[in-house]
N, C-alpha and C positions, 0 to 999 in steps of 0.2 A: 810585810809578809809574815811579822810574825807578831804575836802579843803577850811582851812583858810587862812584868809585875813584881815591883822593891816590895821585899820583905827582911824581916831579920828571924836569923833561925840559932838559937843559942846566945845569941843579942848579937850574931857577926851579920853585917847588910851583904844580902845575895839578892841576886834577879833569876826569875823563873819564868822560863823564855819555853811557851808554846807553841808550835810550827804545823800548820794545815797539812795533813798528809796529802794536798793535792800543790803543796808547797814543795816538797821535799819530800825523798825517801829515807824511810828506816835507816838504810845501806848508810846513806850518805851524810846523816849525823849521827850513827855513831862513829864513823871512819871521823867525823869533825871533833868529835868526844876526843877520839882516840890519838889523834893526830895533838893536840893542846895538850894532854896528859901528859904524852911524851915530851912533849914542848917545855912543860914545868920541870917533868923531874930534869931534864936538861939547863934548868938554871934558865931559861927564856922566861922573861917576867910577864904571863897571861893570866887571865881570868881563867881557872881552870875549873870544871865540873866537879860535883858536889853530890855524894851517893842517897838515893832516894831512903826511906825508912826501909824500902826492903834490899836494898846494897844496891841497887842499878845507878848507874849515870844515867842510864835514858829509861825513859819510860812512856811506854803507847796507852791512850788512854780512849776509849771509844765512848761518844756523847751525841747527844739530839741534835748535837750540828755537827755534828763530822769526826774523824779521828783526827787525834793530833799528840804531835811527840812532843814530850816534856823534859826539859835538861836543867838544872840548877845551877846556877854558876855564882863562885863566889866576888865576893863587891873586891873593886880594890878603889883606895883611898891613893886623894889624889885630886888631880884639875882637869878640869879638860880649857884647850887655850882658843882663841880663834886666832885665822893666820895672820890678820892685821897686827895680832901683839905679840909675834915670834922675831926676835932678832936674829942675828947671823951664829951666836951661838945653838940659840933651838933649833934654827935650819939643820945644823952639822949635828945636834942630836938627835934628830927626826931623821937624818940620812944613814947614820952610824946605826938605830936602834932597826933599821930594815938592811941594811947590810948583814947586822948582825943574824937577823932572823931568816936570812935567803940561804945564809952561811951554815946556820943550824940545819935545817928544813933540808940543805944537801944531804944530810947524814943521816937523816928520817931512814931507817930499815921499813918499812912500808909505804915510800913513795911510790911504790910501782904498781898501785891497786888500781883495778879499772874507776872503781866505784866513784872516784873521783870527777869530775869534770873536767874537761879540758877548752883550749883557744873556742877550736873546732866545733866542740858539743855547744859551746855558749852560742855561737853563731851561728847553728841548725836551730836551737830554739828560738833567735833574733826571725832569723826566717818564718816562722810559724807564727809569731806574736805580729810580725809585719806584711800579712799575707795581702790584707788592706792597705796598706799603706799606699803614696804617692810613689811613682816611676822615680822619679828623685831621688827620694829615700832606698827605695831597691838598689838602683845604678851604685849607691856609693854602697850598701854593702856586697854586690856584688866585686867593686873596686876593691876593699878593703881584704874580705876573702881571700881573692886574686892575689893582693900584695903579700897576706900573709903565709899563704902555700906556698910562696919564693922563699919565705925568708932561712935560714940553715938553721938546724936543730942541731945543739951537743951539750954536752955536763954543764960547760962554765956559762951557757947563756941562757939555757931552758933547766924548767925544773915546777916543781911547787910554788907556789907564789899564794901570798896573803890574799888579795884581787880588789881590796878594798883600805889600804893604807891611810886614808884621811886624817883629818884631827877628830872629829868625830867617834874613832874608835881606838882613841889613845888616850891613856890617863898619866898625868907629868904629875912629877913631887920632883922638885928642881929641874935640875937638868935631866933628869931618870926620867923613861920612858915604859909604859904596861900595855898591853895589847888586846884588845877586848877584838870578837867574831869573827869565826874564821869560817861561818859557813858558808863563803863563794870562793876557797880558796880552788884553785883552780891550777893544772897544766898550763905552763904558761909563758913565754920570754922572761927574763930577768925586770929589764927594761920596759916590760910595760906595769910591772909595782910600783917603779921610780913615775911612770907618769901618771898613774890613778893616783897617785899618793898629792901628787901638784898640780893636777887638774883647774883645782880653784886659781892657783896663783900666775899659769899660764894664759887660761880663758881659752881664747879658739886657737891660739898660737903657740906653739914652743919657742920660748927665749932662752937662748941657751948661755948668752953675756950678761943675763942677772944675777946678780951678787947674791943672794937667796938660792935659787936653784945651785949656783956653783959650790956654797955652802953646805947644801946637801951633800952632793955629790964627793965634796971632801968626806965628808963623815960615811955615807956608803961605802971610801973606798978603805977604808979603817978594817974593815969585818971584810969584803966581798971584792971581788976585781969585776971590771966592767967595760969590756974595751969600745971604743971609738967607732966601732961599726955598729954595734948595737946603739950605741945613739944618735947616730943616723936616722935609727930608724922610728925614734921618740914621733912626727907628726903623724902616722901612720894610726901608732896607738893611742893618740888622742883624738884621733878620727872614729877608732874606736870604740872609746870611751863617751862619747857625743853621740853614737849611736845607740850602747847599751842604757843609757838613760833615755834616750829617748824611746826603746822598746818598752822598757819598764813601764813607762807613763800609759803608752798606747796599750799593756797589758793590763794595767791599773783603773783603767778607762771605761768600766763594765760597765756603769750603772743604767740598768733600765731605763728607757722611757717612761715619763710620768710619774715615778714613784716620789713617796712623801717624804725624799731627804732633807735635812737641816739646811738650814741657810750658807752655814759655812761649810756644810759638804760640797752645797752648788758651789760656791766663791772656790773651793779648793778646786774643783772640777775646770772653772774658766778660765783660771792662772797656769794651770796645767797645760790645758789646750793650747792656751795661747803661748807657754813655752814650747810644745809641738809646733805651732806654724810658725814658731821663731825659725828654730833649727829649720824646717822645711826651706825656709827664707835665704835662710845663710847656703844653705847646698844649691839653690838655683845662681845666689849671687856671685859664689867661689867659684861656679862653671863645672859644680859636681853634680 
């Protein structure tokens, strides 16, 4: 969705992250500006925005291909790990460092802007992206919906949420943990940060007697409380999560008929798809 570019400005390494105005609105990266700025001066270790020559964080820039918003964000030093090489120590610091940031993000004085996203708004655009889609695919987010307009809203379980917790947007210097993009942070259960964040390590199930996950969940409860109903209701939101990717892909899925793309554009195109009629696969096999 969006196209960054490592540079170094003063000799410090920043990335400069341009976003399709038909990606994202104005509103809603600079409230993402805004929201990380506050996050720093709070002592939250993120990649924070970096003011342009003329003092802006953000910047609209209009071009022969489209507008789009430009943000600087500075580098931080550091690893990024894959989950195969996380032991039971990293689990618990990978649970403590979103703990810690659910626990911040309550005290956000501007969590309460519309401009945000929310569960809800993400799932009216699943709907739109999935108008085509197979009866299958409908049925479980119609399912999902359903379950999630049950679920009880208050302080200690809804809130702000990062939406994207992976190791992909985490940079480790030991056991310390830094926080790179928040632009899907979203309205949202506690408990479903905890399950986008272990998405990979669960697969299509939630295990809740792995020594990994329980690891986490120690370190979560360090910073943040999390009680026992709310992860009840963890398969829910990894049902979830199995469908926002798989909208994305069905949104990503544009290219023309007949055009003259690269080899590995097509090759990327048929891995995709053929991850789509996975997922389709698995919803008829599950009895969804």
């Amino acid at each position: 969705a969006n196209f960054v570019y490592v540079l170094r400005r003063e000799g410090e390494r920043c990335f400069l992250r341009f976003t399709d105005s038909t990606e994202n609105q104005r509103e809603a990266i600079a409230a993402e500006v805004e929201l990380v700025d506050w996050l720093a001066n709070a002592g939250v270790p993120v990649a924070r925005a970096l003011p342009s020559d003329g003092g802006h964080l953000l910047e609209t820039i209009e071009t022969s291909a489209g507008t789009f918003h430009a943000v600087l964000f500075r580098g931080l030093d550091g690893d990024e790990i894959e989950i195969d090489s996380l032991d039971g120590d990293h689990f618990r610091a990978w649970g403590a460092a979103l703990g810690a940031l659910h626990a911040a993000m309550r005290r956000y004085p501007n969590a309460g802007e519309a401009v945000r996203p929310s569960w809800s708004d993400q799932l009216n655009e699943m709907r739109v992206n999935l108008a085509t889609a197979p009866r299958s695919v409908i049925t479980e987010l119609d399912h999902v919906n359903h379950v999630l307009e049950s679920l009880p809203m208050h302080t200690g379980n809804f809130g702000l949420i990062h939406g994207d917790f992976e190791l992909d947007n985490l940079v480790w210097s030991g056991r310390s943990i830094q926080i790179l993009d928040f632009g899907d942070a979203p309205y949202s259960w506690y408990v479903a940060d905890i399950v986008y964040a272990l998405r990979d390590l669960f697969g299509h199930e939630v295990d809740e007697d792995n020594p990994s996950f329980r690891a986490f969940l120690d370190g979560y409860a360090t910073h943040h409380s999390l009680d026992q109903q709310s992860l009840a209701w963890m398969p829910v939101f990894l049902r979830l999560s199995e469908l926002v990717t798989y909208a994305r892909i069905a949104r990503g899925l544009d290219l023309g008929a007949g055009g003259a793309y690269p080899e590995w554009l097509r090759g990327l195109e048929r891995r995709l798809r053929e991850r789509m009629v996975g997922y389709e696969h698995s919803l008829a096999s599950r009895g969804r």
